[in-house]
N, CA, C and O atoms as CSV, one atom per row, in Angstrom:
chain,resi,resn,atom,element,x,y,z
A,1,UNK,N,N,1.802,24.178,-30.494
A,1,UNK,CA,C,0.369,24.084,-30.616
A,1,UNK,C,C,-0.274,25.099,-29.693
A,1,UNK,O,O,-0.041,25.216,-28.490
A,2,UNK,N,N,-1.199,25.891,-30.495
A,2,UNK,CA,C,-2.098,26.971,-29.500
A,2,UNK,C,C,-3.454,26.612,-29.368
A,2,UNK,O,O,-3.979,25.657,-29.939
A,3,UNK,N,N,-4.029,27.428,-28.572
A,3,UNK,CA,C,-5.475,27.218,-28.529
A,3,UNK,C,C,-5.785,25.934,-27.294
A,3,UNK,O,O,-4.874,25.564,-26.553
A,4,UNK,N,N,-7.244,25.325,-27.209
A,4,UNK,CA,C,-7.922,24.624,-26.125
A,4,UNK,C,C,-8.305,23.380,-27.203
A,4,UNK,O,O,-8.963,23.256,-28.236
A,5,UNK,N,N,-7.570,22.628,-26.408
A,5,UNK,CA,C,-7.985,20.910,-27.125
A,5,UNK,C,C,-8.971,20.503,-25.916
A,5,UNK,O,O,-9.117,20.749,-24.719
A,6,UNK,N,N,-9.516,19.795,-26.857
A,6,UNK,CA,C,-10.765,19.072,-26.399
A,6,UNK,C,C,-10.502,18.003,-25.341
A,6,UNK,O,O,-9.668,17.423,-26.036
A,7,UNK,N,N,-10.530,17.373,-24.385
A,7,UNK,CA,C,-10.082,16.053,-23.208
A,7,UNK,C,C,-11.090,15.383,-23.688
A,7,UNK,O,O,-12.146,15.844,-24.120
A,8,UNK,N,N,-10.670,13.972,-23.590
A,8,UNK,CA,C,-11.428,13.022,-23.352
A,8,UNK,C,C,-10.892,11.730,-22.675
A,8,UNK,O,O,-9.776,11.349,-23.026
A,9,UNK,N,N,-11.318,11.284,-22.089
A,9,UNK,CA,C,-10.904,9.765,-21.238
A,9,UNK,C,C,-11.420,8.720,-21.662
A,9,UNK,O,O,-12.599,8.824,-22.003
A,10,UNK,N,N,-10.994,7.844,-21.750
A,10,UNK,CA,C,-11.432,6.240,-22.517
A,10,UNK,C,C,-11.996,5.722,-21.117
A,10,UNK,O,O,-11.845,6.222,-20.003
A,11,UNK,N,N,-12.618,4.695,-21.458
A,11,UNK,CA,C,-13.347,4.177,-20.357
A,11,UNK,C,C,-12.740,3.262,-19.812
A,11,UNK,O,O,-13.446,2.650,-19.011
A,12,UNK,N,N,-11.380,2.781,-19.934
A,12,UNK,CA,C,-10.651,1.982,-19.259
A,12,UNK,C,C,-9.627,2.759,-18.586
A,12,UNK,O,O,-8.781,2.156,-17.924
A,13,UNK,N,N,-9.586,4.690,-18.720
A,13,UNK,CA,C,-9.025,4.988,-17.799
A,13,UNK,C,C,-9.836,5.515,-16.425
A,13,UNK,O,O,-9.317,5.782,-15.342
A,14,UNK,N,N,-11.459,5.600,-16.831
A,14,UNK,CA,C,-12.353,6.085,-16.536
A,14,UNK,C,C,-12.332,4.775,-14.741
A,14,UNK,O,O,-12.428,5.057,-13.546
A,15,UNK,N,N,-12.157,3.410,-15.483
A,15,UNK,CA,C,-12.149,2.630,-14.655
A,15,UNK,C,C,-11.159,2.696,-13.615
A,15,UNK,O,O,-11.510,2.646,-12.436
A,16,UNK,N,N,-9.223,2.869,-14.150
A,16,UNK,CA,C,-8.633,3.194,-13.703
A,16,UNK,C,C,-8.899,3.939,-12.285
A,16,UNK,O,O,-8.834,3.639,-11.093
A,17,UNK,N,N,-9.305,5.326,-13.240
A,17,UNK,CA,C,-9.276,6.305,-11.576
A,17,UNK,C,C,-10.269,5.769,-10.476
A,17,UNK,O,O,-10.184,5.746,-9.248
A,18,UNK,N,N,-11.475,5.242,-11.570
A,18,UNK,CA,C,-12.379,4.488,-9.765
A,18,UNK,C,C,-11.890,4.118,-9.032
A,18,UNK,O,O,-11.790,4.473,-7.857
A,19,UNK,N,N,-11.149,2.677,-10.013
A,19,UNK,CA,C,-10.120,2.121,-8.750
A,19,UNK,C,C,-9.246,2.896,-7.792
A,19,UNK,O,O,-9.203,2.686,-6.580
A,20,UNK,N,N,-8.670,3.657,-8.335
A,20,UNK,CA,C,-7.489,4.691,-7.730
A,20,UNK,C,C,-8.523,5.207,-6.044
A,20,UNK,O,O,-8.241,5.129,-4.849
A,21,UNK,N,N,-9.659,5.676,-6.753
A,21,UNK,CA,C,-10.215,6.277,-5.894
A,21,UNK,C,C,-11.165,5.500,-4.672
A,21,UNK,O,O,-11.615,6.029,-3.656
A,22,UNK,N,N,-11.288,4.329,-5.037
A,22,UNK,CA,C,-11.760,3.197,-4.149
A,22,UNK,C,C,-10.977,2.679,-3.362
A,22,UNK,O,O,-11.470,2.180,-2.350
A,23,UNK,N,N,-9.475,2.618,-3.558
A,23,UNK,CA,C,-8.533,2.135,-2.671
A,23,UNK,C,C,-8.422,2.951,-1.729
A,23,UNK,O,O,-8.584,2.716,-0.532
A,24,UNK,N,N,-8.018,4.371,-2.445
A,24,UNK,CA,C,-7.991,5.482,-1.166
A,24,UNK,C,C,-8.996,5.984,-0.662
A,24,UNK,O,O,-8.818,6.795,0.247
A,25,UNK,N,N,-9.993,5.750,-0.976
A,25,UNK,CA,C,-11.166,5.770,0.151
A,25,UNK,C,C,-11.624,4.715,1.306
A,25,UNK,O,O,-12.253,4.778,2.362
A,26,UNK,N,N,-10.918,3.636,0.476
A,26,UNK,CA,C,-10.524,2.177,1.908
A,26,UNK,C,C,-9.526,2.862,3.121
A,26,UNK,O,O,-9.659,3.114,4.318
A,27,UNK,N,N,-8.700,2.978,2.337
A,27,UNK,CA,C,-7.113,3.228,3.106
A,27,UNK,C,C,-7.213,4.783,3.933
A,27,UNK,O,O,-6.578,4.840,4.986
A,28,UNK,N,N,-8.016,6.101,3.481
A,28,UNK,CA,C,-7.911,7.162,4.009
A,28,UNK,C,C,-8.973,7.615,4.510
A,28,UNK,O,O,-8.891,8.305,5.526
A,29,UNK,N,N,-10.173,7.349,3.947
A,29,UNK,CA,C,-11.826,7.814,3.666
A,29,UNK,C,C,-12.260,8.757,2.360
A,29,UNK,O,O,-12.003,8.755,1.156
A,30,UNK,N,N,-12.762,9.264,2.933
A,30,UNK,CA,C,-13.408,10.399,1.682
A,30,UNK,C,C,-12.765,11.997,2.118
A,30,UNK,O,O,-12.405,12.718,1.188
A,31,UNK,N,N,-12.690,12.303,2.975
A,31,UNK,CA,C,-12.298,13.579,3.356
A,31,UNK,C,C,-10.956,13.878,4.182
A,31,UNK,O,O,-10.347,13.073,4.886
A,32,UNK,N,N,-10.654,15.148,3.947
A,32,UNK,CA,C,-9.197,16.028,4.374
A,32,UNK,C,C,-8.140,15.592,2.959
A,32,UNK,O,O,-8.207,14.916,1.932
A,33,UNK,N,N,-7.388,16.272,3.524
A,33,UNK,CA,C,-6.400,17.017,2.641
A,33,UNK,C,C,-5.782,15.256,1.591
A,33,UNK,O,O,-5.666,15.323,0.367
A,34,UNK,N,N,-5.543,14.189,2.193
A,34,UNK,CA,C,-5.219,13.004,1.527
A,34,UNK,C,C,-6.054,12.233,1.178
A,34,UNK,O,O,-5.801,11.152,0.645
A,35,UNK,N,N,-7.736,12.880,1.544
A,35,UNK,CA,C,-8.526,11.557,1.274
A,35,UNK,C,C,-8.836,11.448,-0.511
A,35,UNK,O,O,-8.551,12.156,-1.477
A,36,UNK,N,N,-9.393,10.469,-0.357
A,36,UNK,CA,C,-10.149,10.431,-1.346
A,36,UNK,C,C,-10.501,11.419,-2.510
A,36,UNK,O,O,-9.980,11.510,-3.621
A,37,UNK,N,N,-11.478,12.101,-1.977
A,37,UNK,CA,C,-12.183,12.965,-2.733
A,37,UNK,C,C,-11.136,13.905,-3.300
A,37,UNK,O,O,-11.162,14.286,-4.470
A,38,UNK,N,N,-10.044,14.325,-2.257
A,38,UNK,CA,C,-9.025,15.574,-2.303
A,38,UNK,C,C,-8.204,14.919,-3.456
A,38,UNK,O,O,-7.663,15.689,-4.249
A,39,UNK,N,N,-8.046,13.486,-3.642
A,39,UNK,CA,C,-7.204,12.941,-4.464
A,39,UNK,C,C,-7.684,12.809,-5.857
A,39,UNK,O,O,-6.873,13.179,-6.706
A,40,UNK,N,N,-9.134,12.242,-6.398
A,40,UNK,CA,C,-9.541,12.558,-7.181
A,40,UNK,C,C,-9.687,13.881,-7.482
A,40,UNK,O,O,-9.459,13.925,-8.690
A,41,UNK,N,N,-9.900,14.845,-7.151
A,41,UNK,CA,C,-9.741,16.547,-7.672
A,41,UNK,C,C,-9.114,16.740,-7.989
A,41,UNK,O,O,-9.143,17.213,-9.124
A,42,UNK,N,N,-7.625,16.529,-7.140
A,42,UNK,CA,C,-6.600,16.996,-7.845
A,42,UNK,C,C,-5.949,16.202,-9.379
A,42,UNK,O,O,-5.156,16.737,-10.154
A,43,UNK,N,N,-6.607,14.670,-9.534
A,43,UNK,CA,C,-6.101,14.331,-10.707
A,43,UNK,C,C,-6.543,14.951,-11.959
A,43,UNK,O,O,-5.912,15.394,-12.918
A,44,UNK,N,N,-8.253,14.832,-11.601
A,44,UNK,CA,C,-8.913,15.610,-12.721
A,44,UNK,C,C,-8.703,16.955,-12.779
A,44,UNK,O,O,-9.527,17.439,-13.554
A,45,UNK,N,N,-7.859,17.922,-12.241
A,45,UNK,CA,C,-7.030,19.180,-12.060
A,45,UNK,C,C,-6.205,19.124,-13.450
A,45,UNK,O,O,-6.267,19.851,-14.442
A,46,UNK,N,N,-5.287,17.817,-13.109
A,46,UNK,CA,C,-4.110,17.650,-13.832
A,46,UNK,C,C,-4.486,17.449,-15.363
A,46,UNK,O,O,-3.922,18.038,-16.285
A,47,UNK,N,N,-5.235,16.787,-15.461
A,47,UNK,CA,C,-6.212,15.953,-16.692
A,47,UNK,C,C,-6.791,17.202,-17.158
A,47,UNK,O,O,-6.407,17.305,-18.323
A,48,UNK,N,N,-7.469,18.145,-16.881
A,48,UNK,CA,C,-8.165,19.501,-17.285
A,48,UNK,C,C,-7.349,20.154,-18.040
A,48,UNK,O,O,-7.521,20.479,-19.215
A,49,UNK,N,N,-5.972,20.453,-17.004
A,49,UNK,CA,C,-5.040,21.215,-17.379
A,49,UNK,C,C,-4.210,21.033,-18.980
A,49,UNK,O,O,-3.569,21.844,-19.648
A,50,UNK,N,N,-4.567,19.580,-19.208
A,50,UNK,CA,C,-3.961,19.338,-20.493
A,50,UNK,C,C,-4.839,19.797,-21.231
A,50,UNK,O,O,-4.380,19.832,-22.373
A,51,UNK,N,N,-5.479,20.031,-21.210
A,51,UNK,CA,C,-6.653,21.062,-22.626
A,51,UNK,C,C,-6.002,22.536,-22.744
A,51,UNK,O,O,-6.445,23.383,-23.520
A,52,UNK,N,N,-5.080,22.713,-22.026
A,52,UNK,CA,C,-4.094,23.798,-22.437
A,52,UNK,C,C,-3.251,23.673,-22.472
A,52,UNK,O,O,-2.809,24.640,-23.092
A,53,UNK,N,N,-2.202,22.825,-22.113
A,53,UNK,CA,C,-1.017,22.522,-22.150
A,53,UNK,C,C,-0.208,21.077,-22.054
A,53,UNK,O,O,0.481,20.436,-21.261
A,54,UNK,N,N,-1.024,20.954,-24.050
A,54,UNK,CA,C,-1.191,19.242,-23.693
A,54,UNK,C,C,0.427,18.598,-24.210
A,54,UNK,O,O,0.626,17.383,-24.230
A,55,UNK,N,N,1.390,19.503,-24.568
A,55,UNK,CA,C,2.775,19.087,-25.080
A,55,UNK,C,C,3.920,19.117,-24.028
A,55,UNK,O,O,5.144,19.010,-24.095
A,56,UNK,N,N,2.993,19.314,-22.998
A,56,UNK,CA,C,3.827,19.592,-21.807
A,56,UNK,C,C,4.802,18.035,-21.078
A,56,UNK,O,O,5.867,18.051,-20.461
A,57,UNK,N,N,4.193,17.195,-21.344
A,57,UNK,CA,C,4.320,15.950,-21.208
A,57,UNK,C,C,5.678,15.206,-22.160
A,57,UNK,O,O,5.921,15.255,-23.366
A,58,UNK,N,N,6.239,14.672,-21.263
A,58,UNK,CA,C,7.127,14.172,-22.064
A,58,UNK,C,C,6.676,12.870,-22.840
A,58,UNK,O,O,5.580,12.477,-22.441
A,59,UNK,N,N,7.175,12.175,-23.742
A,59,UNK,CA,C,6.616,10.715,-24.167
A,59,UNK,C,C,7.271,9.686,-22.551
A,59,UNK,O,O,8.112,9.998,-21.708
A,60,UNK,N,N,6.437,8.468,-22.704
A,60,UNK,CA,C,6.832,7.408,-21.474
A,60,UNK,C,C,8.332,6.998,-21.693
A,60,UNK,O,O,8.519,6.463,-22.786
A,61,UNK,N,N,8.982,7.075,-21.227
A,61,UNK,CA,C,10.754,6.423,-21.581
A,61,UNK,C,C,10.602,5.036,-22.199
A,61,UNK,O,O,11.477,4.543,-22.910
A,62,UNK,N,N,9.109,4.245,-21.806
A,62,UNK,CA,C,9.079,2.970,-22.291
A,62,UNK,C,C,8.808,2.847,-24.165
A,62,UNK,O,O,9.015,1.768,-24.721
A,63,UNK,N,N,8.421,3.859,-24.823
A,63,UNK,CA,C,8.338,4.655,-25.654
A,63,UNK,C,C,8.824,5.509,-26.803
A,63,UNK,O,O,8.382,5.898,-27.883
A,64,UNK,N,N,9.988,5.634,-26.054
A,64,UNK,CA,C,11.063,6.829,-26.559
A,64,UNK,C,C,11.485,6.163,-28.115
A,64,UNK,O,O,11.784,6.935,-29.026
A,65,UNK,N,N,11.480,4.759,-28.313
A,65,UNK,CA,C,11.829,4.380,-29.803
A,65,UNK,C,C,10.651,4.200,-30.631
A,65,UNK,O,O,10.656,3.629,-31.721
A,66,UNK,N,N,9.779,4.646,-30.138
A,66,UNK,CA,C,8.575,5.098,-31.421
A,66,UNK,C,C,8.690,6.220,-31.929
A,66,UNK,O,O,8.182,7.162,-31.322
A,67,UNK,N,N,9.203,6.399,-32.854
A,67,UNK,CA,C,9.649,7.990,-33.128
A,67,UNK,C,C,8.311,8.318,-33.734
A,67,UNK,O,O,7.493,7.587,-34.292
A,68,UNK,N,N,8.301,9.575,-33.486
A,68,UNK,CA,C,6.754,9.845,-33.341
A,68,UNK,C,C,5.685,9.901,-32.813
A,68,UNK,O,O,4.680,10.522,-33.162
A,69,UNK,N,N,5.887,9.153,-31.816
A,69,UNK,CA,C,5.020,8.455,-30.606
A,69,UNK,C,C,3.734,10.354,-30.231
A,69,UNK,O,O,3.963,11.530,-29.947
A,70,UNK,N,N,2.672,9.605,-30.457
A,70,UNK,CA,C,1.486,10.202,-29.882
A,70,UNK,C,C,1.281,10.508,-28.623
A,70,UNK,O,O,0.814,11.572,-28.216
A,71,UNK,N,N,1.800,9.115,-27.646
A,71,UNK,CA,C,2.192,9.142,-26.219
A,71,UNK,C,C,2.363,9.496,-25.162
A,71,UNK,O,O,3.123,8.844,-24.446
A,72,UNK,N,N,1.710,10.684,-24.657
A,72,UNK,CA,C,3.014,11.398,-23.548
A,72,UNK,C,C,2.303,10.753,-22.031
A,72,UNK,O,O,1.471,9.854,-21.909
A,73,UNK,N,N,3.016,11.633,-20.913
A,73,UNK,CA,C,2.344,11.255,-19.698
A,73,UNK,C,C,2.429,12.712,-18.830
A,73,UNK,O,O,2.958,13.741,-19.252
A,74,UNK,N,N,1.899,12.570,-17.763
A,74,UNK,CA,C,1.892,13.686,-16.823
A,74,UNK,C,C,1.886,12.939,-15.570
A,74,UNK,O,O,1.269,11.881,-15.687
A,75,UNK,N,N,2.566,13.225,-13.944
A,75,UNK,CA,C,2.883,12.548,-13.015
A,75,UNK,C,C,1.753,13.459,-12.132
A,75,UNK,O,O,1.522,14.668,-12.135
A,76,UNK,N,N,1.295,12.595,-11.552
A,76,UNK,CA,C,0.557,12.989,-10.001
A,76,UNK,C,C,1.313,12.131,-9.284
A,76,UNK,O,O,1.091,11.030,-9.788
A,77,UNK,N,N,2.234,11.979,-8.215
A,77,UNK,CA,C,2.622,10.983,-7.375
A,77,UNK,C,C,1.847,10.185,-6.604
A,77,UNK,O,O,1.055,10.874,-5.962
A,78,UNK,N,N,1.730,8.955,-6.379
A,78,UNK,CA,C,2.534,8.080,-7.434
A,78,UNK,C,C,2.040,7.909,-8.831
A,78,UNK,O,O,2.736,7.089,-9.428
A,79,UNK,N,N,1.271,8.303,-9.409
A,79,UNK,CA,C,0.356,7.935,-10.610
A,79,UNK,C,C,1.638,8.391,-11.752
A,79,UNK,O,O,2.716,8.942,-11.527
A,80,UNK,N,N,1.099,7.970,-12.892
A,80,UNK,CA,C,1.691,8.355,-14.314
A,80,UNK,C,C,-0.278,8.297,-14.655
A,80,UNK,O,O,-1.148,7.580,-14.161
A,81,UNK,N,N,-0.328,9.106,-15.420
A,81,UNK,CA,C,-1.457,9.600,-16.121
A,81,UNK,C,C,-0.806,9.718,-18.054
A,81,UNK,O,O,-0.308,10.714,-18.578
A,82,UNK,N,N,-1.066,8.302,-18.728
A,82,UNK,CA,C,-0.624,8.546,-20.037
A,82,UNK,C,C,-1.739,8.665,-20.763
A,82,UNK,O,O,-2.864,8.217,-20.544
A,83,UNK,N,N,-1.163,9.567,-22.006
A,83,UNK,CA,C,-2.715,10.225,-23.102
A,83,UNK,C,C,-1.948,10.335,-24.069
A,83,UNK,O,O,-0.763,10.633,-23.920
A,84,UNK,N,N,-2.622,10.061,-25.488
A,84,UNK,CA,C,-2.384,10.494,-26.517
A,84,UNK,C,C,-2.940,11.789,-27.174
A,84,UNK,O,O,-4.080,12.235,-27.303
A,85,UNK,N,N,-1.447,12.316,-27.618
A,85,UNK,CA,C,-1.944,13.988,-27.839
A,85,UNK,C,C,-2.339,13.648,-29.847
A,85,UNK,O,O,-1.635,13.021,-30.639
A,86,UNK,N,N,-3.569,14.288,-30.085
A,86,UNK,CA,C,-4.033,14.431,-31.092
A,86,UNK,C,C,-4.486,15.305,-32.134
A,86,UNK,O,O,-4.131,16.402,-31.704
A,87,UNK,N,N,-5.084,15.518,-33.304
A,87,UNK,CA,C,-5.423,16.823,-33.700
A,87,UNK,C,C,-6.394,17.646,-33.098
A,87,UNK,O,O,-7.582,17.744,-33.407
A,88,UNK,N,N,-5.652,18.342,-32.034
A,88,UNK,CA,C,-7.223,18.927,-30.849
A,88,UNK,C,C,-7.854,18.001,-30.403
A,88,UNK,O,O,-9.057,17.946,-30.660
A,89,UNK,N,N,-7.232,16.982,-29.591
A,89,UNK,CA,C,-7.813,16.278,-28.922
A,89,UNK,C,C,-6.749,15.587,-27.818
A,89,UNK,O,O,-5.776,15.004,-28.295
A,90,UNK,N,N,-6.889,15.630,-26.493
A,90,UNK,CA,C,-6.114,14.961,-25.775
A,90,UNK,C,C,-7.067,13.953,-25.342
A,90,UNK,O,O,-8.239,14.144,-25.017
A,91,UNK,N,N,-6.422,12.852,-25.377
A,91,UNK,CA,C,-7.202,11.316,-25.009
A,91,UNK,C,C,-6.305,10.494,-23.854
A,91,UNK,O,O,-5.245,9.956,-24.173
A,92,UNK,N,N,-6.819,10.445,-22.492
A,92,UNK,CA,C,-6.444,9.586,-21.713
A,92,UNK,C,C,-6.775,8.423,-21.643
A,92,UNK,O,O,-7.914,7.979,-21.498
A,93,UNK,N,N,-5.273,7.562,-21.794
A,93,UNK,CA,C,-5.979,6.316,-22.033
A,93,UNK,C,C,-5.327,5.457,-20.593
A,93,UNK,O,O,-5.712,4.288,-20.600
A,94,UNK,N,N,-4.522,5.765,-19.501
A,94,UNK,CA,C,-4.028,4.952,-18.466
A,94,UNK,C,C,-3.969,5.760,-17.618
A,94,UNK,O,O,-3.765,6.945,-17.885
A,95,UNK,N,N,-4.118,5.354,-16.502
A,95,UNK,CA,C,-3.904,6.010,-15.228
A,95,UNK,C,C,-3.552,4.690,-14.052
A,95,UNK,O,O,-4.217,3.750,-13.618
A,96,UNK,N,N,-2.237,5.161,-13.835
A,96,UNK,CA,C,-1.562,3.758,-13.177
A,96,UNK,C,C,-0.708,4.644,-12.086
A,96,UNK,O,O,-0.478,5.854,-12.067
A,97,UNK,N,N,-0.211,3.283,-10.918
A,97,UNK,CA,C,0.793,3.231,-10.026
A,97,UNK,C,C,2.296,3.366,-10.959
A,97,UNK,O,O,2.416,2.736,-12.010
A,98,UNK,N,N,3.029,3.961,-10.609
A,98,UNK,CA,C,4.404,4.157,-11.704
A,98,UNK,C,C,5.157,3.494,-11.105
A,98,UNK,O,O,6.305,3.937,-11.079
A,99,UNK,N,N,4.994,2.659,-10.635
A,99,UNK,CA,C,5.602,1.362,-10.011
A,99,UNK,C,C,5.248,-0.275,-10.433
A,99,UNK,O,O,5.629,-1.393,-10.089
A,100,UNK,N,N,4.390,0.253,-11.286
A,100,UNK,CA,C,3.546,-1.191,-12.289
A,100,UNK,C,C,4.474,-1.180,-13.198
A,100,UNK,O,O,5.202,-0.212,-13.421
A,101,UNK,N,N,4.521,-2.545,-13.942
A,101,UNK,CA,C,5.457,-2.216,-15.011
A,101,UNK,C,C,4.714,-1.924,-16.242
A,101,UNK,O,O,3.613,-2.380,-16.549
A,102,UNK,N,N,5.240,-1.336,-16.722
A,102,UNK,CA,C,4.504,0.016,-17.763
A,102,UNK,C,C,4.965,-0.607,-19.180
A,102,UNK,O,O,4.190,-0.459,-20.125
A,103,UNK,N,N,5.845,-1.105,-19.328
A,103,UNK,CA,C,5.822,-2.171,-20.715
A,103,UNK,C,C,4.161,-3.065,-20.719
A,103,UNK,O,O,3.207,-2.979,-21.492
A,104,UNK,N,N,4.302,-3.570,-19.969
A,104,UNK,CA,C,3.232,-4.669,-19.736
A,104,UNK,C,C,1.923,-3.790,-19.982
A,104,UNK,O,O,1.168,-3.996,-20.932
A,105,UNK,N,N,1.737,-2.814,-19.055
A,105,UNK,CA,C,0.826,-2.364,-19.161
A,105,UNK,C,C,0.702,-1.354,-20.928
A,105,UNK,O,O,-0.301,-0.871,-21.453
A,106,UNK,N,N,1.529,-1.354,-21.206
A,106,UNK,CA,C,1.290,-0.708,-22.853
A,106,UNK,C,C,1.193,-1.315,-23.428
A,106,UNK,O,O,0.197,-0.996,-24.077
A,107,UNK,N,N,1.759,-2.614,-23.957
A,107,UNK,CA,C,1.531,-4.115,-24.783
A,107,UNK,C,C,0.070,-4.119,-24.813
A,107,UNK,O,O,-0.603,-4.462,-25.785
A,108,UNK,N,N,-0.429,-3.671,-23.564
A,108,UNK,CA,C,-2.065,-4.677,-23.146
A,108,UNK,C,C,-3.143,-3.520,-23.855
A,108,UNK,O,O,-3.839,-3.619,-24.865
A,109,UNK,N,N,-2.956,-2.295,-22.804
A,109,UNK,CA,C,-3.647,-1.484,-23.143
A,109,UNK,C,C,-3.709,-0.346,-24.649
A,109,UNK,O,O,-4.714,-0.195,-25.344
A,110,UNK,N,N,-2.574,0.235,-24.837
A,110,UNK,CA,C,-2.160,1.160,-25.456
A,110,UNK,C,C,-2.135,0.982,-27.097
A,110,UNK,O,O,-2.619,1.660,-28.003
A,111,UNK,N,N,-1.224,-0.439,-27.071
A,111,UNK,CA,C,-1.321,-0.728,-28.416
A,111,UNK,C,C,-2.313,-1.433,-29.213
A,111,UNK,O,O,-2.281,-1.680,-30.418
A,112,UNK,N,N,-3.977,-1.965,-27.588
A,112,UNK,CA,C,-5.038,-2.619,-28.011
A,112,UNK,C,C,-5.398,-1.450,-28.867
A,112,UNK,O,O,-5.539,-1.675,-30.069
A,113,UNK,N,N,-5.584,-0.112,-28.379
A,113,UNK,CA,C,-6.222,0.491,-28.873
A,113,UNK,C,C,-5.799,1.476,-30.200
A,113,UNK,O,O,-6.370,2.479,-30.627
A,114,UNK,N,N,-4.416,0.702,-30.739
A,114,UNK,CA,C,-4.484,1.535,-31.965
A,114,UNK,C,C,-4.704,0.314,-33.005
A,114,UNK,O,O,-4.137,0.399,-34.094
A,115,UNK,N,N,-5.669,-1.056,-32.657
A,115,UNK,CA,C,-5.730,-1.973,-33.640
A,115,UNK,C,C,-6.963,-1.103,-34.265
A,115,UNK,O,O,-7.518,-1.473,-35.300
């Protein structure tokens, strides 16, 4: 696939990163190299970057027997950042600890949203 796909984020990953970014602004503050702010940038870095290189992603291993699977993810440590790649369109739909269990969290989220 060539060319610039379009990003978009669902609003339950939208929520996601708040959280992400509310904890580590408890735990670090807002500023220097681990805070906060530095941490949100760099996700939405990662998230940008898939509007060019959105096949870059492997599918989730939790996954791998959907043949076909839309699925993929991209790692910020600790995060997994999963999106479905589309016709010119990358759609983030999770942004999690990769230490959550990620079945659970796809049952809930992932497959709500292809009813």
């Amino acid at each position: 696939m060539t060319g610039t796909y379009r990003v978009e984020i669902e609003d339950e990953a939208e929520n996601d990163l708040f959280e992400i970014y509310r904890r580590r602004l408890a735990q670090r503050g807002p500023d220097g190299p681990d805070g906060a702010e530095a941490l949100l940038d760099s996700m939405m870095q990662l998230i940008d970057s898939l509007a060019h290189y959105p096949e870059r992603g492997p599918v989730p291993v939790e996954l791998l027997e959907l043949r076909g699977s839309p699925w993929r993810q991209v790692s910020h440590s600790p995060y997994r950042i999963i999106y479905e790649l589309g016709d010119g369109v990358v759609t983030i739909a999770l942004v999690a600890d990769a230490r959550r269990d990620f079945s659970t969290l796809f049952q809930r989220r992932l497959l709500a949203l292809k009813r």
